[in-house]
N, CA, C and O atoms as a GROMACS GRO file, in nm:
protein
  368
    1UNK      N    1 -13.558  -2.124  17.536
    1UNK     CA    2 -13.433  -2.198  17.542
    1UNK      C    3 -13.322  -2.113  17.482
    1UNK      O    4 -13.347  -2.028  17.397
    2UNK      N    5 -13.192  -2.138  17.529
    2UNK     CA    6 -13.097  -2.057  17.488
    2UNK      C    7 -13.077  -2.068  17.369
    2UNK      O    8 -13.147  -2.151  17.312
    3UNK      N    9 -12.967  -1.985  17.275
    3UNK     CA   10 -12.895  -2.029  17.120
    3UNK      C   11 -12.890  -2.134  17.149
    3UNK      O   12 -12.932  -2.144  17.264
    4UNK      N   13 -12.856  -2.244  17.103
    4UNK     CA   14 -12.720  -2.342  17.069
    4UNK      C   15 -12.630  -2.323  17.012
    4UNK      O   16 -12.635  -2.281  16.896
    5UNK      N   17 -12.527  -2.347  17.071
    5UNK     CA   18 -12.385  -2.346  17.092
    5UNK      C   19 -12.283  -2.498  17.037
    5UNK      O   20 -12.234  -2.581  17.114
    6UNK      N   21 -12.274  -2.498  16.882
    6UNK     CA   22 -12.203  -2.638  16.881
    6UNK      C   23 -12.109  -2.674  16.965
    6UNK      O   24 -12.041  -2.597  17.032
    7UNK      N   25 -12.102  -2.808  16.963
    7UNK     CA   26 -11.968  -2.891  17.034
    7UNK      C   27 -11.874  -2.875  16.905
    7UNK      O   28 -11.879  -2.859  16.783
    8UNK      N   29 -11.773  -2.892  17.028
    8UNK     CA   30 -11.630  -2.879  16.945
    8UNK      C   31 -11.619  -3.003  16.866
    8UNK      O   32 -11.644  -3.116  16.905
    9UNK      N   33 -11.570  -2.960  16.728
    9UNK     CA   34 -11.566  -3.081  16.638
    9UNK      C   35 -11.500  -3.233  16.678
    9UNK      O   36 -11.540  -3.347  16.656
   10UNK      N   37 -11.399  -3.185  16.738
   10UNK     CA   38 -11.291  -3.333  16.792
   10UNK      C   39 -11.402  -3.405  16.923
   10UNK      O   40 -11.394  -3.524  16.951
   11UNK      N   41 -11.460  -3.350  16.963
   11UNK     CA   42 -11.550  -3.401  17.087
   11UNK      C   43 -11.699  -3.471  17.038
   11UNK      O   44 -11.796  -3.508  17.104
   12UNK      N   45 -11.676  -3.471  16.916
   12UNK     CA   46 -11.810  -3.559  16.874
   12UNK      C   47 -11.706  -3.692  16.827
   12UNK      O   48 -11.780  -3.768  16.764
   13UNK      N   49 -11.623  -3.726  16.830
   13UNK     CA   50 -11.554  -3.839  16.786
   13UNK      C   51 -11.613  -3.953  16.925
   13UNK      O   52 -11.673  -4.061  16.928
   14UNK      N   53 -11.563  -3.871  17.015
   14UNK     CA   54 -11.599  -4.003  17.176
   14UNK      C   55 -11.745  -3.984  17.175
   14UNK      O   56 -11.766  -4.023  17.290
   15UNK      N   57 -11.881  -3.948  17.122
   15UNK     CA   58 -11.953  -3.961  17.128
   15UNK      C   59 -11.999  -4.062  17.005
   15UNK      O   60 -12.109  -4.116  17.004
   16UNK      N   61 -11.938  -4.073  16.940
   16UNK     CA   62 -11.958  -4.181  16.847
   16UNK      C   63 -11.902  -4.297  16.903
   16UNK      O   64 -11.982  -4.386  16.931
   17UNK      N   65 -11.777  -4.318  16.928
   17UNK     CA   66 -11.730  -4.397  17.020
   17UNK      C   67 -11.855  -4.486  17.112
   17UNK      O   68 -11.894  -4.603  17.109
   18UNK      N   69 -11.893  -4.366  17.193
   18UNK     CA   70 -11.973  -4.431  17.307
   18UNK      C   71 -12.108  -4.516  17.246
   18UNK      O   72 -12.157  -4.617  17.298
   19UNK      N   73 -12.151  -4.451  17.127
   19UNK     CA   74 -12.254  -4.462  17.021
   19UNK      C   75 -12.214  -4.656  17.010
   19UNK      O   76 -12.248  -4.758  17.071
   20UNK      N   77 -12.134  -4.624  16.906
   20UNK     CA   78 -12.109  -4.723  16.844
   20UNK      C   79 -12.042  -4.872  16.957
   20UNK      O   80 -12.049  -4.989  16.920
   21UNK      N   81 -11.988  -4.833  17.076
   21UNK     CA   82 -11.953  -4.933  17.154
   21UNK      C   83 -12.104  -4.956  17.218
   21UNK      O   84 -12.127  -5.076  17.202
   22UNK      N   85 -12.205  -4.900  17.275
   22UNK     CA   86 -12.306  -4.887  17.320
   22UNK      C   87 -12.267  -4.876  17.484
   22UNK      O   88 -12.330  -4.952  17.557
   23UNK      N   89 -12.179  -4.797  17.538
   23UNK     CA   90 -12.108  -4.720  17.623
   23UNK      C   91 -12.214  -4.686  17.746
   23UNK      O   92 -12.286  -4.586  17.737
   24UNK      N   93 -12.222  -4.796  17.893
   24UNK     CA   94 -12.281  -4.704  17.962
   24UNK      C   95 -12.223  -4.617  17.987
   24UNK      O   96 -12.103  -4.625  17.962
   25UNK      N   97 -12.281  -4.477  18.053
   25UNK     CA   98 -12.259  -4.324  18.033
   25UNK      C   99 -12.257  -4.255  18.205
   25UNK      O  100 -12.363  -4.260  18.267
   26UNK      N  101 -12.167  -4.208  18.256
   26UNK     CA  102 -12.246  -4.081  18.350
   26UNK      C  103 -12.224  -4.002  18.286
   26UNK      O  104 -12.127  -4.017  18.212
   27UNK      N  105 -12.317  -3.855  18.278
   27UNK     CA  106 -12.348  -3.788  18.236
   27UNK      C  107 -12.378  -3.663  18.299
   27UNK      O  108 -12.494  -3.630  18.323
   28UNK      N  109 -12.268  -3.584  18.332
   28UNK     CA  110 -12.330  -3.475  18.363
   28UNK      C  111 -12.340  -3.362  18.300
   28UNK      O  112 -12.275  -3.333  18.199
   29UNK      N  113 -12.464  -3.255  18.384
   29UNK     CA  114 -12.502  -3.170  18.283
   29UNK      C  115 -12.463  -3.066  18.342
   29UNK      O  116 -12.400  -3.064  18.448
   30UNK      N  117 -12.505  -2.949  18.264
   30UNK     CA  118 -12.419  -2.794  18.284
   30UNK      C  119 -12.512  -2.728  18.380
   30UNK      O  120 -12.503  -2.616  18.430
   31UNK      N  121 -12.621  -2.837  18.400
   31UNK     CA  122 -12.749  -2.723  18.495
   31UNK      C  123 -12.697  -2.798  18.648
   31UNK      O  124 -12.721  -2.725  18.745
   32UNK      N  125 -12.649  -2.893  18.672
   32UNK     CA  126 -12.597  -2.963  18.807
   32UNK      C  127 -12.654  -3.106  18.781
   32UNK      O  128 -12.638  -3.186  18.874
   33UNK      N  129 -12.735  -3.164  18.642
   33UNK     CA  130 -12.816  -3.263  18.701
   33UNK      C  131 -12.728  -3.369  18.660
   33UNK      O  132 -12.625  -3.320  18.614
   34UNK      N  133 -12.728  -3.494  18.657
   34UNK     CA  134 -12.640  -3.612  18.611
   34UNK      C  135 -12.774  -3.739  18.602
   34UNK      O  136 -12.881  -3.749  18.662
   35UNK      N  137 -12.704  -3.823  18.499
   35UNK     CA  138 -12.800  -3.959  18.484
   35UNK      C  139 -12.698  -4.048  18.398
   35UNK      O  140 -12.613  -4.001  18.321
   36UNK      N  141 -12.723  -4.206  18.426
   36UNK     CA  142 -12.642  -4.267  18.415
   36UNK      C  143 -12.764  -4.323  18.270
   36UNK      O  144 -12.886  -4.312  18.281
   37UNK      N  145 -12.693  -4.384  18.139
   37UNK     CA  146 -12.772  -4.372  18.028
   37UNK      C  147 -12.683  -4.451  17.906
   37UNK      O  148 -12.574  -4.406  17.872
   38UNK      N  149 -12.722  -4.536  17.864
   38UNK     CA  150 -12.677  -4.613  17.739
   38UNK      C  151 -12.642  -4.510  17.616
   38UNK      O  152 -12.744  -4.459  17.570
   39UNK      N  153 -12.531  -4.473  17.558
   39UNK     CA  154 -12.555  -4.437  17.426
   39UNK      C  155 -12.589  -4.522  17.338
   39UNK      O  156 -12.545  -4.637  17.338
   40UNK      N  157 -12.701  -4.462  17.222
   40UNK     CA  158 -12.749  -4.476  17.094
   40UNK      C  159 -12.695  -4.409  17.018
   40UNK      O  160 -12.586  -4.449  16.979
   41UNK      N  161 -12.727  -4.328  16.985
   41UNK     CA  162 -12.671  -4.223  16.824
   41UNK      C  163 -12.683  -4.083  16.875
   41UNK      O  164 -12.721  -4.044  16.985
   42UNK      N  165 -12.638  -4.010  16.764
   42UNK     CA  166 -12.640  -3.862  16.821
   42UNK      C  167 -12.779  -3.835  16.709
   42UNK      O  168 -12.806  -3.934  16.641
   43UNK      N  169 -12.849  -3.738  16.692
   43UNK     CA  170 -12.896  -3.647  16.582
   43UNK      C  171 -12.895  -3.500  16.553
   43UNK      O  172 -12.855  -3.436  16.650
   44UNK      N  173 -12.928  -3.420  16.441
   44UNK     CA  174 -12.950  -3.282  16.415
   44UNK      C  175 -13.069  -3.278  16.360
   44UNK      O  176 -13.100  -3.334  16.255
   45UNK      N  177 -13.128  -3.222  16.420
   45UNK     CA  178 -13.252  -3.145  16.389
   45UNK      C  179 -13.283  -3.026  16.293
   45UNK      O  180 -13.195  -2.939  16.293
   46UNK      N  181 -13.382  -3.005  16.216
   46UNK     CA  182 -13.358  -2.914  16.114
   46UNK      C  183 -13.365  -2.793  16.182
   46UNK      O  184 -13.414  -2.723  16.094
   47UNK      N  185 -13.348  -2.718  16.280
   47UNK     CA  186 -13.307  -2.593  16.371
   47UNK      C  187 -13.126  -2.592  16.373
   47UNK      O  188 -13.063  -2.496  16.419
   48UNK      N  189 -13.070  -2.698  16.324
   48UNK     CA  190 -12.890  -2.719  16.307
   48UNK      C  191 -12.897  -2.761  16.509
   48UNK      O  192 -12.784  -2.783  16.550
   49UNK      N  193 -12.961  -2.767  16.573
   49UNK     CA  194 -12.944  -2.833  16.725
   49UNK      C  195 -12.926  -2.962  16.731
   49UNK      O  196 -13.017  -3.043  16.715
   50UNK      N  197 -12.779  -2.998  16.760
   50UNK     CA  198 -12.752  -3.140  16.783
   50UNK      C  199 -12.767  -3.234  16.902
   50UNK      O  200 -12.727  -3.213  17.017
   51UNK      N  201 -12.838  -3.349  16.852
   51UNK     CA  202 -12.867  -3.446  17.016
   51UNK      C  203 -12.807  -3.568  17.075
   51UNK      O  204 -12.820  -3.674  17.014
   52UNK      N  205 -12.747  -3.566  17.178
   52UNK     CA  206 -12.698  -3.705  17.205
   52UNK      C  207 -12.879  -3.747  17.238
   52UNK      O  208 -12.963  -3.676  17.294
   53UNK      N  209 -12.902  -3.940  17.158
   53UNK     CA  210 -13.000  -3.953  17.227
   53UNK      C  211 -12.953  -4.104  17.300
   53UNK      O  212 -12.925  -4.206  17.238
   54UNK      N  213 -12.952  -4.088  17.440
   54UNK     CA  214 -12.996  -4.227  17.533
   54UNK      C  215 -13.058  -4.311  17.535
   54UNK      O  216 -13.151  -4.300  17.455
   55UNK      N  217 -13.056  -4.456  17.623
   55UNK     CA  218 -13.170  -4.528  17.688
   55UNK      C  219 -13.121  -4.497  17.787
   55UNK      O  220 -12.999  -4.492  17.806
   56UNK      N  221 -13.233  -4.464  17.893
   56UNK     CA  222 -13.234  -4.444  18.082
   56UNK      C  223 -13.298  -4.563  18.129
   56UNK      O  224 -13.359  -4.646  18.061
   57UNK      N  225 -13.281  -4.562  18.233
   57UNK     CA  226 -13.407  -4.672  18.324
   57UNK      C  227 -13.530  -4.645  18.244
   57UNK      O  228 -13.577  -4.751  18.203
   58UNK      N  229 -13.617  -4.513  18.199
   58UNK     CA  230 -13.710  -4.417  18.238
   58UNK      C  231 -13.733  -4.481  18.098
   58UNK      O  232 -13.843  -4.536  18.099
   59UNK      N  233 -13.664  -4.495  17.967
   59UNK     CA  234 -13.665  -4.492  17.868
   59UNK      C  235 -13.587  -4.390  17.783
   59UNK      O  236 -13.501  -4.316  17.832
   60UNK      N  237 -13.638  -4.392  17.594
   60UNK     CA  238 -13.512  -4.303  17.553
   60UNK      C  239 -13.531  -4.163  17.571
   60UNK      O  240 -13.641  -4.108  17.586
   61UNK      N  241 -13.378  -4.084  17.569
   61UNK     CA  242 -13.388  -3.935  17.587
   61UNK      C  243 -13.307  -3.880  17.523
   61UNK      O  244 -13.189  -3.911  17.542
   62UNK      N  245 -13.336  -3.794  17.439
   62UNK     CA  246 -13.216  -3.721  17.385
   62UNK      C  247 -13.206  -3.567  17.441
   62UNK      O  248 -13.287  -3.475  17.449
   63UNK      N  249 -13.084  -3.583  17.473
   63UNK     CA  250 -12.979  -3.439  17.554
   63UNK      C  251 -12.925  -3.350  17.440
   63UNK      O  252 -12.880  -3.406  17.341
   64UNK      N  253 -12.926  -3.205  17.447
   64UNK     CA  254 -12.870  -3.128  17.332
   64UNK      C  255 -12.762  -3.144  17.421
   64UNK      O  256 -12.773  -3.165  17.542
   65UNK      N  257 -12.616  -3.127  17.330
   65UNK     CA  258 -12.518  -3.131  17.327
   65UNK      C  259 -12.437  -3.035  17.412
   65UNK      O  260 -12.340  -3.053  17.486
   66UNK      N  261 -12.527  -2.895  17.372
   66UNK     CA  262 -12.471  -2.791  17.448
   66UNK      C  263 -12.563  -2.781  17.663
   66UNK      O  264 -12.590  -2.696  17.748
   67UNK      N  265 -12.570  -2.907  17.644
   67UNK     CA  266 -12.627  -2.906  17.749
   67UNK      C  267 -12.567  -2.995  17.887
   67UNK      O  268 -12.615  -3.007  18.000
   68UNK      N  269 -12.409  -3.066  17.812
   68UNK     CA  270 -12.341  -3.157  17.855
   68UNK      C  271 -12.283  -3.141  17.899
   68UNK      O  272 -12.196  -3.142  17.813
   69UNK      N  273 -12.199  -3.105  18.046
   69UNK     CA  274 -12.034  -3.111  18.088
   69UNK      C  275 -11.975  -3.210  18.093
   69UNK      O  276 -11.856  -3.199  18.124
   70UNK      N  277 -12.013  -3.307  18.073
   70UNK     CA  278 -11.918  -3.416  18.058
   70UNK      C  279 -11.958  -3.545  18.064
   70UNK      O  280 -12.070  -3.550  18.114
   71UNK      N  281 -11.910  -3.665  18.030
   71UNK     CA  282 -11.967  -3.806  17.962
   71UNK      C  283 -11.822  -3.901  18.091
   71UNK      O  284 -11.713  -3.867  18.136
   72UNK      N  285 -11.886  -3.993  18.100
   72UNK     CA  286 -11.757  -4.111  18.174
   72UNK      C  287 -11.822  -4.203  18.159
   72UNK      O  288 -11.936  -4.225  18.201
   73UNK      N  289 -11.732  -4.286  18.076
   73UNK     CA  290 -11.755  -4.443  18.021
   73UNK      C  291 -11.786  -4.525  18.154
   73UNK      O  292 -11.686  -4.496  18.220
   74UNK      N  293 -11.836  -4.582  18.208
   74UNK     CA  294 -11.849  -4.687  18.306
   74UNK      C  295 -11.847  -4.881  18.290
   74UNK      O  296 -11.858  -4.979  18.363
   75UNK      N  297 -11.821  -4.845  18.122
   75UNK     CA  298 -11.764  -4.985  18.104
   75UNK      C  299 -11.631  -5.018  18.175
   75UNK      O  300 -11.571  -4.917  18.214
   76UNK      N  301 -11.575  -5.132  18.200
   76UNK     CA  302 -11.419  -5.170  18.215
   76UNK      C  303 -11.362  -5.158  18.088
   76UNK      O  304 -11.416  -5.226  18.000
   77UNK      N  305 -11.264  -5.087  18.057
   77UNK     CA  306 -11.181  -5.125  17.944
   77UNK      C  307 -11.253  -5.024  17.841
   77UNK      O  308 -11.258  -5.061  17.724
   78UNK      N  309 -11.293  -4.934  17.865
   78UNK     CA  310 -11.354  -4.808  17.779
   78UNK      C  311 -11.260  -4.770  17.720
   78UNK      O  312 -11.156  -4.783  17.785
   79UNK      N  313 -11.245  -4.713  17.589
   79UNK     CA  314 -11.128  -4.665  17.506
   79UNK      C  315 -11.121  -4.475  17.598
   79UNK      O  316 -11.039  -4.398  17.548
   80UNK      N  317 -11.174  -4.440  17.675
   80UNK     CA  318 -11.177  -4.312  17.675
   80UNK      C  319 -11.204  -4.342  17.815
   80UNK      O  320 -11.242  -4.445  17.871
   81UNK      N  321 -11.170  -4.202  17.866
   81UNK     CA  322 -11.188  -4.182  18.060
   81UNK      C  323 -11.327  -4.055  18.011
   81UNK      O  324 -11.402  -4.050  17.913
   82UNK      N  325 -11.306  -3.955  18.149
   82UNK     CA  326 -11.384  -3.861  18.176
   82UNK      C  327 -11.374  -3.766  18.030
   82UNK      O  328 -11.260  -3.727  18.004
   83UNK      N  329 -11.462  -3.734  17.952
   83UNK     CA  330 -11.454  -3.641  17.902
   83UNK      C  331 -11.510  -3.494  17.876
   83UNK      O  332 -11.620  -3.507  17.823
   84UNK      N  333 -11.478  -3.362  17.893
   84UNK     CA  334 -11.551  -3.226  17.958
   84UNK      C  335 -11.565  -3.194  17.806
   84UNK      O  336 -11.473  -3.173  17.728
   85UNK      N  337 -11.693  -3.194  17.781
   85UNK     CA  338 -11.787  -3.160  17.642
   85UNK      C  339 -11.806  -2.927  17.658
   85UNK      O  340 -11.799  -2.842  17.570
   86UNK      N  341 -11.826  -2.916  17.778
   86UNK     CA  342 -11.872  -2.828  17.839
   86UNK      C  343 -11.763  -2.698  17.786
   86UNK      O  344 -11.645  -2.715  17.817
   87UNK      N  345 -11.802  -2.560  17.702
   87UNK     CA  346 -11.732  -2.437  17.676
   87UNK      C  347 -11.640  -2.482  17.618
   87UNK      O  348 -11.528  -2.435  17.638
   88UNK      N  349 -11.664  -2.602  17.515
   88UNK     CA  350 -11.571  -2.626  17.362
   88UNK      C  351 -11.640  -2.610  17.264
   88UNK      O  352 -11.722  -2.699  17.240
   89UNK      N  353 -11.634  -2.517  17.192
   89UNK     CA  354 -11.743  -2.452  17.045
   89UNK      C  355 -11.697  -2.512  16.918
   89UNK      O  356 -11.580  -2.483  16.894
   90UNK      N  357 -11.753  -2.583  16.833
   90UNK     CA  358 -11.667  -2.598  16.713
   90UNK      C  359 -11.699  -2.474  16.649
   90UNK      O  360 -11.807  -2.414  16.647
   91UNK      N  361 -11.535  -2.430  16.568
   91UNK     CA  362 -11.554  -2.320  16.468
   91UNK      C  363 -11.508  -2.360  16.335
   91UNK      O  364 -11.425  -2.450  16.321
   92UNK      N  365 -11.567  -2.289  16.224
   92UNK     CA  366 -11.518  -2.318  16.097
   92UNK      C  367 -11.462  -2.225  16.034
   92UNK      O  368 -11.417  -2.245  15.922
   0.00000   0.00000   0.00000
């Protein structure tokens, strides 16, 4: 698997968002694939690799972060539209 590559700091805010509203999700990813998915919580793993984790149809899944191009709320009335997660690095 590649490095990981953090998300940009301001771009974990709408993932809490989605977290905390419990936000259905499309979801697409940086490899072409997409899935539509409930947010739960994010986590970090003791490797510092951070996870959005889902519920799918399939059951739960957690996605590394750097693995995301982009999230769209599919609630009505979502505080947030399309957002591109994808080649934003947080730096310190």
């Amino acid at each position: 698997m590649d490095a990981y590559q953090p998300l940009n700091c301001d771009l974990h805010d709408y993932l809490e968002i989605a977290c905390i509203r419990g936000y259905q999700l499309d979801i697409e990813l940086v490899d072409g694939g997409r899935l539509q998915a409930k947010a739960l919580t994010t986590r970090t793993a003791t490797s510092k690799e951070e996870f959005f984790c889902v519920e799918t149809a399939d059951g739960q899944q957690d996605i590394r972060l750097d693995r995301m191009l982009a999230i769209t709320p599919l609630n009505a009335n979502a505080e947030f539209g399309r957002v591109v997660l994808a080649g934003a690095s947080c730096t310190f």
